[in-house]
C-alpha positions as CSV (number, residue, x, y, z in Angstrom):
1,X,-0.9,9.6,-8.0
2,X,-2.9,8.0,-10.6
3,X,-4.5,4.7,-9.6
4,X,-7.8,2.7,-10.6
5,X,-9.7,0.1,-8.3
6,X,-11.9,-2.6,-8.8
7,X,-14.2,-3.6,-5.9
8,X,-15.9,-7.0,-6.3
9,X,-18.5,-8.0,-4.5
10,X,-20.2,-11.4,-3.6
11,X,-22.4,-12.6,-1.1
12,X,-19.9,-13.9,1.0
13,X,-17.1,-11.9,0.2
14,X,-15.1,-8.9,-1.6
15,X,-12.3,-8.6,-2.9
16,X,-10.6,-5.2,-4.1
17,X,-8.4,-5.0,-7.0
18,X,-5.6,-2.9,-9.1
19,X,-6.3,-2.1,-12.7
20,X,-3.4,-2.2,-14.9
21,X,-5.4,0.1,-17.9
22,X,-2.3,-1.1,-20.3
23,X,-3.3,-5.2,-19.2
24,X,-6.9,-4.8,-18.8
25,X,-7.4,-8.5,-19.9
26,X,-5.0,-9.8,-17.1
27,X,-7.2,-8.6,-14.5
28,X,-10.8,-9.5,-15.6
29,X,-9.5,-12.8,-16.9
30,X,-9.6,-13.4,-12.8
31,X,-13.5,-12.8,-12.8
32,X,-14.2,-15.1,-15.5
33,X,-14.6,-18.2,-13.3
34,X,-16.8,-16.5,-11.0
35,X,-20.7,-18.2,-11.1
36,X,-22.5,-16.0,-8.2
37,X,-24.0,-13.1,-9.3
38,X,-20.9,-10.1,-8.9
39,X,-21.6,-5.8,-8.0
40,X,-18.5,-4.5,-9.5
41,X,-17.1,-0.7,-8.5
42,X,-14.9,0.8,-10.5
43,X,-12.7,3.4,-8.8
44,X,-10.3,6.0,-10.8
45,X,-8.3,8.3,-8.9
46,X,-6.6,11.0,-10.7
47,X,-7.4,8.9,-13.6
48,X,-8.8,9.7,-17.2
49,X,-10.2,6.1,-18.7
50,X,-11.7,6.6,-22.1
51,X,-14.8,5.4,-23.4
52,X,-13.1,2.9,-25.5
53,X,-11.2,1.4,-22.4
54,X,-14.6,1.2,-20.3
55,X,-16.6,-0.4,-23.4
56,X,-14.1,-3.4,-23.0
57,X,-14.7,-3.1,-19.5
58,X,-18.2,-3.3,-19.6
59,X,-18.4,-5.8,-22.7
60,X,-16.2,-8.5,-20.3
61,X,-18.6,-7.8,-17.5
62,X,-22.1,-8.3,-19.8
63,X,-20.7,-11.6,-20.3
64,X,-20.6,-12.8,-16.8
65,X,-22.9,-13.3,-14.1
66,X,-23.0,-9.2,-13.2
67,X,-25.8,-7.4,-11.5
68,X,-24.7,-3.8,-11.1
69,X,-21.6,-1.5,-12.7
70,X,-20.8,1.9,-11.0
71,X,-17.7,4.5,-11.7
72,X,-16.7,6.6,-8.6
73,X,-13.9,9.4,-9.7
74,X,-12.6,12.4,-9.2
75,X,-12.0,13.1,-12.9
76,X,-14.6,14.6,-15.0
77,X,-13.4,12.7,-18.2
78,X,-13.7,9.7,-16.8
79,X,-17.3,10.4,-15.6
80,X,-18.1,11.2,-19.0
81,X,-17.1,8.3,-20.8
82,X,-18.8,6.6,-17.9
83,X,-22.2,8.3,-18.9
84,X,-21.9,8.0,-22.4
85,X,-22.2,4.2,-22.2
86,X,-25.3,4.5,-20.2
87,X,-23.2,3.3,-16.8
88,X,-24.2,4.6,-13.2
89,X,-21.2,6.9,-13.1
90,X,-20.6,9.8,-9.7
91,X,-18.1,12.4,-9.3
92,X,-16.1,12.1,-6.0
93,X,-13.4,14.0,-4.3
94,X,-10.0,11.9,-3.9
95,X,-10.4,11.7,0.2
96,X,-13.9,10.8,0.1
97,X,-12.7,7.7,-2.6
98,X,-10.3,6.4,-0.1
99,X,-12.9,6.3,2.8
100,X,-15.0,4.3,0.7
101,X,-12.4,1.9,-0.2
102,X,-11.7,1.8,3.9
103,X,-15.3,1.2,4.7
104,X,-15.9,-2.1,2.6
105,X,-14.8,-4.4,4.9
106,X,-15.7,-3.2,8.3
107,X,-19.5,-4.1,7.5
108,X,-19.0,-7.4,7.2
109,X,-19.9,-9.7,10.6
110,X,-20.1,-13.3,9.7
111,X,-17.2,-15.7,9.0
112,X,-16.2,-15.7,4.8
113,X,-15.7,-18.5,2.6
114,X,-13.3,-17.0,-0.5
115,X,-12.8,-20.0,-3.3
116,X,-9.7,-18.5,-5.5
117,X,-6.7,-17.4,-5.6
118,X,-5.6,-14.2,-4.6
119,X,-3.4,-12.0,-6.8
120,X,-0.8,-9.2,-5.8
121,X,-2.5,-6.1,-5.1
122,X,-6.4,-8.1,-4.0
123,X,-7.2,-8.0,-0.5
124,X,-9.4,-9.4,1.5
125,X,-10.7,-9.3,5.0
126,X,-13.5,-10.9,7.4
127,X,-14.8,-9.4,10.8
128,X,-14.9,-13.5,11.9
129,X,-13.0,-16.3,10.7
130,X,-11.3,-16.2,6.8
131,X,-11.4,-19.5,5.0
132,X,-9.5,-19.2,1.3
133,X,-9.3,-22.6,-0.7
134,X,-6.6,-21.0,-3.2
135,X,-3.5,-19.6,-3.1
136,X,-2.6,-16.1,-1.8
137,X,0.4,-14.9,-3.9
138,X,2.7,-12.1,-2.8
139,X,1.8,-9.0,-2.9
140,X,-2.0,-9.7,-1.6
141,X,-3.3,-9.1,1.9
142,X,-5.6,-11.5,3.3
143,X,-7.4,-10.4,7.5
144,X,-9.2,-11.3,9.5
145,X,-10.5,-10.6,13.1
146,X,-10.1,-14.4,14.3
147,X,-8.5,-16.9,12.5
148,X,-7.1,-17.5,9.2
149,X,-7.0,-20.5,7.0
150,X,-5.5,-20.6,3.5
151,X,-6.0,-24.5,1.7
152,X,-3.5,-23.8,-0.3
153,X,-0.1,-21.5,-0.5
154,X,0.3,-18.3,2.1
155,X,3.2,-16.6,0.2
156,X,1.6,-13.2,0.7
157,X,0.6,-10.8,4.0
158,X,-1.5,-12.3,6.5
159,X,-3.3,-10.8,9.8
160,X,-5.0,-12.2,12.3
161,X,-6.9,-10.9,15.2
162,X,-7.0,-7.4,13.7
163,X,-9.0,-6.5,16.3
164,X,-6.6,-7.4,19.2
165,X,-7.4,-11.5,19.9
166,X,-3.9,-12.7,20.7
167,X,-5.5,-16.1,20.8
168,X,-6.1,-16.0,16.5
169,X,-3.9,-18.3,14.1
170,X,-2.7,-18.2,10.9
171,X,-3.1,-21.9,9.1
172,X,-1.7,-23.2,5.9
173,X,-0.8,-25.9,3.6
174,X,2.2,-24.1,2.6
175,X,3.1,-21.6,4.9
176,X,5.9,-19.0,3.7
177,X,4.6,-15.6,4.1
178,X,6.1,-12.4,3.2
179,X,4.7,-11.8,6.6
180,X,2.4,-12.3,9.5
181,X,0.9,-10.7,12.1
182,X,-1.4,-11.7,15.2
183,X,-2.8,-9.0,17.4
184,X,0.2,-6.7,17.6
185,X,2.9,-9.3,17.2
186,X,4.5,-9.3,13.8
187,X,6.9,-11.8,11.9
188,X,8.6,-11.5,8.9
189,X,8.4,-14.6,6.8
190,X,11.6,-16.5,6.5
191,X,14.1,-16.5,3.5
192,X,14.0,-20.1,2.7
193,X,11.3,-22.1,1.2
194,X,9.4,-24.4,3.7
195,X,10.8,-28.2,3.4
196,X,7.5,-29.7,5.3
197,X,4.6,-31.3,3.5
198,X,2.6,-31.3,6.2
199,X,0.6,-28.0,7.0
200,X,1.7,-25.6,9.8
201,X,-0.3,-23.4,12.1
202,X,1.2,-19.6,13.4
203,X,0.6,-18.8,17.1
204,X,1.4,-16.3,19.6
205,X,3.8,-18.0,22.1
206,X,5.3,-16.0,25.1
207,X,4.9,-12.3,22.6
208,X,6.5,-14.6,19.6
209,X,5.1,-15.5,16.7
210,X,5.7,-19.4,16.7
211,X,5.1,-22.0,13.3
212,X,4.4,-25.6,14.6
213,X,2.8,-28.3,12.6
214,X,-0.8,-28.0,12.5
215,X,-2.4,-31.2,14.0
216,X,-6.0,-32.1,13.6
217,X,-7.7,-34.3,16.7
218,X,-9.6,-37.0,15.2
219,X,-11.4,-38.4,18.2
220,X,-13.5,-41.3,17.6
């Protein structure tokens, strides 16, 4: 399997990414809007990028607000372009590249903030609560140990209570997952498009995953 990664990194959050090598403008267009300073880790499994392909690379991310580059692969080629244009590059087995990808998010203990939308293949994931103002498009995965809130669409894969909290929720402006789970309970999103313009909240309710308007007190 040939696949390349791109880890993200924030203050307040991370977000990892696939490379299309053949569309490499696609995916860093998605960093351009990014102000906060960004540590970017560049992962290539089984994966020759040349030196031509990692000077674009690395010209797109000179030109943003970036304060480290670092290549982690298992193919020597790819090390060696990495070198070549001066960037911190280290030779890793394939297992050992897939723990590290596993170990991002796990470090992580306050609640995040994510502003953005998030694309088919990003993920992200919180050890608290997971705010996103943006949209999360199929094909993304967005967790969290408590709860979930997505101001805008949830058309992708959402968790909650990854940790076991059957008492976690799932809110959004426009709910219509491709799924969601809470605790151990799992739903498949349904088939047709929401009609409600109001947003909705996912519960557990009796081992069932329940959608229900999401009502806000406003005590005065």
């Amino acid at each position: 399997m040939e696949i390349v990664f791109i880890s993200t990194k924030t203050k307040n959050s991370e977000i990892i990414s696939l490379l299309d090598l053949d569309n490499i403008n696609e995916t860093l267009d998605r960093f351009s809007s990014i102000k906060v300073p960004l540590e970017v880790k560049i992962f290539a499994v089984n994966e020759s990028i040349s030196s031509h392909q990692l000077s674009k690379l690395k010209n797109h991310f000179e030109k943003i607000n970036i304060c480290s580059l670092c290549i982690y692969s298992n193919n020597r080629d790819t090390i060696l372009s990495g070198k070549s244009l001066k960037i911190d590059s280290a030779y890793i087995n394939q297992q050992d590249i897939k723990n590290k990808l596993l170990l991002f998010n796990p470090k992580k203990k306050d609640d995040i903030l994510h502003k953005g939308t998030l694309r088919s293949g990003e993920r992200i994931s919180s050890n608290g609560n997971l705010c996103i103002i943006g949209d999360v498009n199929p094909g993304a995965i967005v967790s969290a140990k408590k709860n979930i809130y997505v101001w805008g669409k949830l058309l992708g894969i959402a968790f909650a209570g990854n940790s076991g909290n059957k008492n976690a929720s799932i809110a959004s402006l426009y709910l219509n997952p491709l799924q969601l789970r809470i605790a151990d309970v799992i739903a498949i999103g349904p088939k047709d498009k929401p009609k409600n313009c109001y947003p909705e909240i996912a519960v557990i309710d009796k081992q069932t995953i329940i959608i229900k308007p999401h009502l806000i007190d406003n005590k005065n």
